[in-house]
Structures are given as C-alpha cells and as structure tokens.
N, CA, C and O of each residue as an XYZ file, in Angstrom:
344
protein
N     -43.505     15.165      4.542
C     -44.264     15.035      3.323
C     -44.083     13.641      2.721
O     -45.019     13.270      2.013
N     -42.803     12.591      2.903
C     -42.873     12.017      2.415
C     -43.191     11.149      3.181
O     -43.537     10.378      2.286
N     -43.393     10.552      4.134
C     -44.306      9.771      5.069
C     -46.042      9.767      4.573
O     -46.882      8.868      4.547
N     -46.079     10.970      4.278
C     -47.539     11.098      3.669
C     -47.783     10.369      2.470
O     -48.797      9.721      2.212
N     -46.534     10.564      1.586
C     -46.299      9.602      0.733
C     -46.806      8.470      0.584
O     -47.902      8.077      0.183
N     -45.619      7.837      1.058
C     -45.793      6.404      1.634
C     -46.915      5.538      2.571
O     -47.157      4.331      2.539
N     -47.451      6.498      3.333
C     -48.733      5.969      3.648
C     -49.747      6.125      2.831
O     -50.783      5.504      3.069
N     -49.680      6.781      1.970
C     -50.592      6.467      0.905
C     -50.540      5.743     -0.134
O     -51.584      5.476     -0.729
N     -49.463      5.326     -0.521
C     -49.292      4.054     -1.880
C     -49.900      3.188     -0.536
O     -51.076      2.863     -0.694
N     -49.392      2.834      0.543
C     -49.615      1.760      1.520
C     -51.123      1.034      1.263
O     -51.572     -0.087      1.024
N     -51.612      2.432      1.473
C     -53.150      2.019      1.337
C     -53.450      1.373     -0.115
O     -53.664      0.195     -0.403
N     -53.391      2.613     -1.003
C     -53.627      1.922     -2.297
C     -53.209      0.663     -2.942
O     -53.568      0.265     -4.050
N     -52.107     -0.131     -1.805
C     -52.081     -1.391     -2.297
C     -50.488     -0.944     -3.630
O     -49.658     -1.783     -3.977
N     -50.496     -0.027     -3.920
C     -49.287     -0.337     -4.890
C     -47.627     -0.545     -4.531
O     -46.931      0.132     -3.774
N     -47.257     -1.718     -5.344
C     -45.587     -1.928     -5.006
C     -44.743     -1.124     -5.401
O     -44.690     -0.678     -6.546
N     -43.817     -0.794     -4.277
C     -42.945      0.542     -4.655
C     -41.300     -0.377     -5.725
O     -40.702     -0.021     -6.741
N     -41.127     -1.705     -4.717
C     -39.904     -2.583     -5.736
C     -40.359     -3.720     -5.596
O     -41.137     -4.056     -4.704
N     -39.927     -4.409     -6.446
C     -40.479     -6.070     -6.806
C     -38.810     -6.698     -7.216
O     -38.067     -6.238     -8.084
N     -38.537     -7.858     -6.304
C     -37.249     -8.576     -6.633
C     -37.677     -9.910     -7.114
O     -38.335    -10.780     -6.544
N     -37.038     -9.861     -8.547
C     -37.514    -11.022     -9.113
C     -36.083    -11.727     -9.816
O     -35.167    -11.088    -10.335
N     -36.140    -12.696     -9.725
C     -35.013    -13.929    -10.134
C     -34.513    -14.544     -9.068
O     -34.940    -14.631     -7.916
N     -33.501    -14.984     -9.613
C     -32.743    -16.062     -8.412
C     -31.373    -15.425     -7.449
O     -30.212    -15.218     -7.801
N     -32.058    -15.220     -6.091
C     -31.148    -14.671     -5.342
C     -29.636    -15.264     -5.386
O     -28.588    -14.635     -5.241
N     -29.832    -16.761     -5.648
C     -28.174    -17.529     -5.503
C     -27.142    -17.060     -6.831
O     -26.029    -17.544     -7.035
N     -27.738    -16.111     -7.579
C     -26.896    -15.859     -8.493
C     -25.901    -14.068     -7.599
O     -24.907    -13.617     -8.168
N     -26.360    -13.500     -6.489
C     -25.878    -12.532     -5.525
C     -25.559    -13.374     -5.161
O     -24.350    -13.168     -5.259
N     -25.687    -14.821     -4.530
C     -24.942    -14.850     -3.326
C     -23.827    -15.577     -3.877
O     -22.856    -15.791     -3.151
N     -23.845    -16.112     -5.442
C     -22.883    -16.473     -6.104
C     -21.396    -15.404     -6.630
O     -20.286    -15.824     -6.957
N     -21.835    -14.045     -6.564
C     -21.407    -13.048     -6.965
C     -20.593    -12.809     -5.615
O     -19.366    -12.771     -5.529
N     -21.488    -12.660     -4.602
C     -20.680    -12.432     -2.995
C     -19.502    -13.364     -2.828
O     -18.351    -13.061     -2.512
N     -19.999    -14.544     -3.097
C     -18.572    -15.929     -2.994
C     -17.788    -15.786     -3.804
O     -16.741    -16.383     -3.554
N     -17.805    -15.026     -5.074
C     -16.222    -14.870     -6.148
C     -15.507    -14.410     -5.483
O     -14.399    -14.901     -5.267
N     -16.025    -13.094     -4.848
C     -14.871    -12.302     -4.272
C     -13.611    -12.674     -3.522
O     -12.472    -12.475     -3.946
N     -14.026    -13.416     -1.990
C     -13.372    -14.132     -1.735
C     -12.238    -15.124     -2.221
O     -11.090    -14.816     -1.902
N     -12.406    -16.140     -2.866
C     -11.516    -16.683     -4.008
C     -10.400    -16.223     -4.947
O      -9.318    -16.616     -5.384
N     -11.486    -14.869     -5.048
C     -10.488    -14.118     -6.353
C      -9.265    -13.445     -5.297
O      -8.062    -13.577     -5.519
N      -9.854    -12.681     -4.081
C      -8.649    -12.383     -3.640
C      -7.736    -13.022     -3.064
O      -6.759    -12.391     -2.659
N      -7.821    -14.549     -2.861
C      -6.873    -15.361     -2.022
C      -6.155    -15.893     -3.187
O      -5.126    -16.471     -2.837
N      -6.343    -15.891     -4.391
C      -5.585    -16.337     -5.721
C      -4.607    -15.164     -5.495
O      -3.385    -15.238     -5.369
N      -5.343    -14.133     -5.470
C      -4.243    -12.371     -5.855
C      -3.427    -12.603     -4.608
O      -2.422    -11.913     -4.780
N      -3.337    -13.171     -3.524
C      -2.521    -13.290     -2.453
C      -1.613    -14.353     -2.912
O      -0.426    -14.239     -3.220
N      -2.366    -15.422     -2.911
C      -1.205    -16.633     -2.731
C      -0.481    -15.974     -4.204
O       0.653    -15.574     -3.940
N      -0.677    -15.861     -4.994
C       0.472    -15.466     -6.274
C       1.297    -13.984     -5.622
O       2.428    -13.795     -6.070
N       0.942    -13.308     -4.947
C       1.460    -12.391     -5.183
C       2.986    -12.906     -4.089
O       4.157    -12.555     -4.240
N       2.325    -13.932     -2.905
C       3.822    -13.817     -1.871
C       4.409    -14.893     -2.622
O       5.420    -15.221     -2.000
N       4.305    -15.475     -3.461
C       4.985    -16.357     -4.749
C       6.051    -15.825     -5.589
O       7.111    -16.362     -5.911
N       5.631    -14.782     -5.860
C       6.225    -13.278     -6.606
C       7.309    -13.229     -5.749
O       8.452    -13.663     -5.886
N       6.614    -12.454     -4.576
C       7.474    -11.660     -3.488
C       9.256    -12.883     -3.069
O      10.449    -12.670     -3.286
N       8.544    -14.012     -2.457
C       9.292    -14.615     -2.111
C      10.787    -15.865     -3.219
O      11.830    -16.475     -2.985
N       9.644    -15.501     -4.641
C      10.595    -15.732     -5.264
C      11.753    -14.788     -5.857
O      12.874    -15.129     -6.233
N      11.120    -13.393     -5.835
C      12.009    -12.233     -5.886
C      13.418    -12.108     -4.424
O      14.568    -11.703     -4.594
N      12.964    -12.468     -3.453
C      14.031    -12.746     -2.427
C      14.800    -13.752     -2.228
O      15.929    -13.620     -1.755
N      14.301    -14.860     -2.556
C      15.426    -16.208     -2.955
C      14.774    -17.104     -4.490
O      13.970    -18.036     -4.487
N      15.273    -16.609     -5.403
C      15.316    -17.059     -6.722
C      15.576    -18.947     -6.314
O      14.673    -19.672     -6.732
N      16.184    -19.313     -5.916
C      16.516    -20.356     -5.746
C      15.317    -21.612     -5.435
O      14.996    -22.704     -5.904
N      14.894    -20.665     -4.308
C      13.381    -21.645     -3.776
C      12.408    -22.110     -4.897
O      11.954    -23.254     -4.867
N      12.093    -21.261     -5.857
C      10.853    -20.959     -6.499
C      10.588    -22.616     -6.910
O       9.372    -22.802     -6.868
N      11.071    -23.457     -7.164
C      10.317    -24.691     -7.527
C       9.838    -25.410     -6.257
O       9.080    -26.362     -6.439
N      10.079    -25.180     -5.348
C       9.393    -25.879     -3.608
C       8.337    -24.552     -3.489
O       7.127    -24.732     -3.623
N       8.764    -23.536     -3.290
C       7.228    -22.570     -3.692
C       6.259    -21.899     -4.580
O       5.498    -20.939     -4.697
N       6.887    -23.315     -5.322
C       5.469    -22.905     -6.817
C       4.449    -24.281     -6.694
O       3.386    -24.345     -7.312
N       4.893    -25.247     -5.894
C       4.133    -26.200     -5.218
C       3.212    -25.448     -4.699
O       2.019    -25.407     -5.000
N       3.738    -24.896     -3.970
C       2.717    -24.459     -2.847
C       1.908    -23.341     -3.157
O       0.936    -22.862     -2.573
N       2.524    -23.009     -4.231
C       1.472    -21.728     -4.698
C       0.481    -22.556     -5.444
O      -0.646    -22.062     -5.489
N       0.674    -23.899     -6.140
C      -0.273    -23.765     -6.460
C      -1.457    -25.036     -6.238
O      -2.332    -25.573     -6.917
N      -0.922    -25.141     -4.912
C      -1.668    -25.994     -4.014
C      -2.733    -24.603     -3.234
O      -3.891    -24.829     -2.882
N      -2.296    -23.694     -3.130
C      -3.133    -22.447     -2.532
C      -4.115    -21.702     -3.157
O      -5.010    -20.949     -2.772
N      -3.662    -22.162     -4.363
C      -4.600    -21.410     -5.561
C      -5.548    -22.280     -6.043
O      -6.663    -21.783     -6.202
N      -5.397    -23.599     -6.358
C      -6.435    -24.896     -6.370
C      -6.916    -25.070     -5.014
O      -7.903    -25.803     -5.083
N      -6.698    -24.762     -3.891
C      -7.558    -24.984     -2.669
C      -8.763    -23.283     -2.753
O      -9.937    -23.536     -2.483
N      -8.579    -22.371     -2.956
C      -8.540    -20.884     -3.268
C     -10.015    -21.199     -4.397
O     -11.131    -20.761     -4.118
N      -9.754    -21.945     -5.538
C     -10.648    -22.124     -7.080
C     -11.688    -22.975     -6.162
O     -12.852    -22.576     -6.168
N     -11.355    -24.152     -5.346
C     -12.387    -24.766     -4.535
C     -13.269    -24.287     -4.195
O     -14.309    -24.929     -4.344
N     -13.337    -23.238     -3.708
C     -13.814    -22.284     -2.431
C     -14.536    -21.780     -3.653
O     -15.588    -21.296     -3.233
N     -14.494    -21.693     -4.598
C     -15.240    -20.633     -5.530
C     -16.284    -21.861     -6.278
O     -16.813    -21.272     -7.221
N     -16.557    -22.640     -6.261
C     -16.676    -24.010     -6.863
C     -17.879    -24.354     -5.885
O     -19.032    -24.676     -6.171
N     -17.345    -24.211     -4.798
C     -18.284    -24.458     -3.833
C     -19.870    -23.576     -3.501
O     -21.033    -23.873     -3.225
N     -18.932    -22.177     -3.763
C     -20.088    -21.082     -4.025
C     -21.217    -21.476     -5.154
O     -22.392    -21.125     -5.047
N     -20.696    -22.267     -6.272
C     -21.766    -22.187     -7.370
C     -22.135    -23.243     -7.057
O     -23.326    -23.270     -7.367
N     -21.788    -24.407     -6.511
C     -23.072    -25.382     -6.347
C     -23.988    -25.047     -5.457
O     -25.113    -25.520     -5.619
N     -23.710    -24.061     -4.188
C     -24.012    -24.181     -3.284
C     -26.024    -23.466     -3.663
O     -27.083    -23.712     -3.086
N     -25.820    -22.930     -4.384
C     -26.937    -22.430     -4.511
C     -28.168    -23.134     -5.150
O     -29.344    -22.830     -4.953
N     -27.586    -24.361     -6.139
C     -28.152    -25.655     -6.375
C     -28.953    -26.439     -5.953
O     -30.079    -26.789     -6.306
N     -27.864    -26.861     -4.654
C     -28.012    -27.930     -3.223
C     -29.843    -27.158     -2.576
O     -30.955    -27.657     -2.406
N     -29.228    -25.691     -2.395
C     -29.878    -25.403     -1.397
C     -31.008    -24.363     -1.588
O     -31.818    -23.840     -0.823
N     -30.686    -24.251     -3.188
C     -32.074    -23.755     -3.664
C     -33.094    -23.949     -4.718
O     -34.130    -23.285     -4.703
C-alpha cells in the first residue's frame, strides 16, 4: 500500500523532504566530536599517570598540553574547512 503511495506523490510532482541550509554546519558538528574526545583522553592519562607517579606531573603536563592544543587544532580546522570549500 505504501508503494502505491509513493508512486503517486511521484507523479503529482509533490516533495516529500526539502534540505535547506548549509550542510558544513553537520559536517562541522561531525568534526567536534573527534577533538572533544582526544581532549577527554589526553587529560584523562594526565590524571591517570599523575595519580601513579605524583612526581612526573610537571614533564607530563607539557605534554598534556601539547596534546590538547594539537587535539583544539583539529577542531579549528573543521570550522574553516567548510569556508575554504564551501
């Protein structure tokens, strides 16, 4: 029945969905994700590893937050990218 449906709006010409705006704002939404979870990583073995040697934490807070500014990049990149290329 519903094939019957659908071949009949077909004919009549009417639109069943219409996508309107700017797709790079999804594909901007798709690229947070990424970012956001490599921030929730690099902090979290920051955590972890400063909880196991207290001592380190100023040689691995460098690096945490060399991981987390490389991490914000990646998200940075997503929002121009849709700019450039659309």
């Amino acid at each position: 029945m519903a094939a019957l449906d659908t071949a009949a709006l077909a004919e009549v010409g009417t639109t069943l969905a219409e996508l309107e705006g700017n797709i790079g704002a999804v594909g901007y939404g798709l690229a947070a994700i990424g970012p956001g979870i490599g921030v929730g990583v690099v902090w979290a073995a920051y955590i972890q590893a400063t909880a196991r040697q207290p001592e380190s934490a100023g040689l691995t807070r460098t690096y945490a937050f060399l991981g987390a500014a490389l991490s914000e990049a990646l998200a940075l990149i997503g929002l121009v990218a849709p700019f450039i290329y659309g």
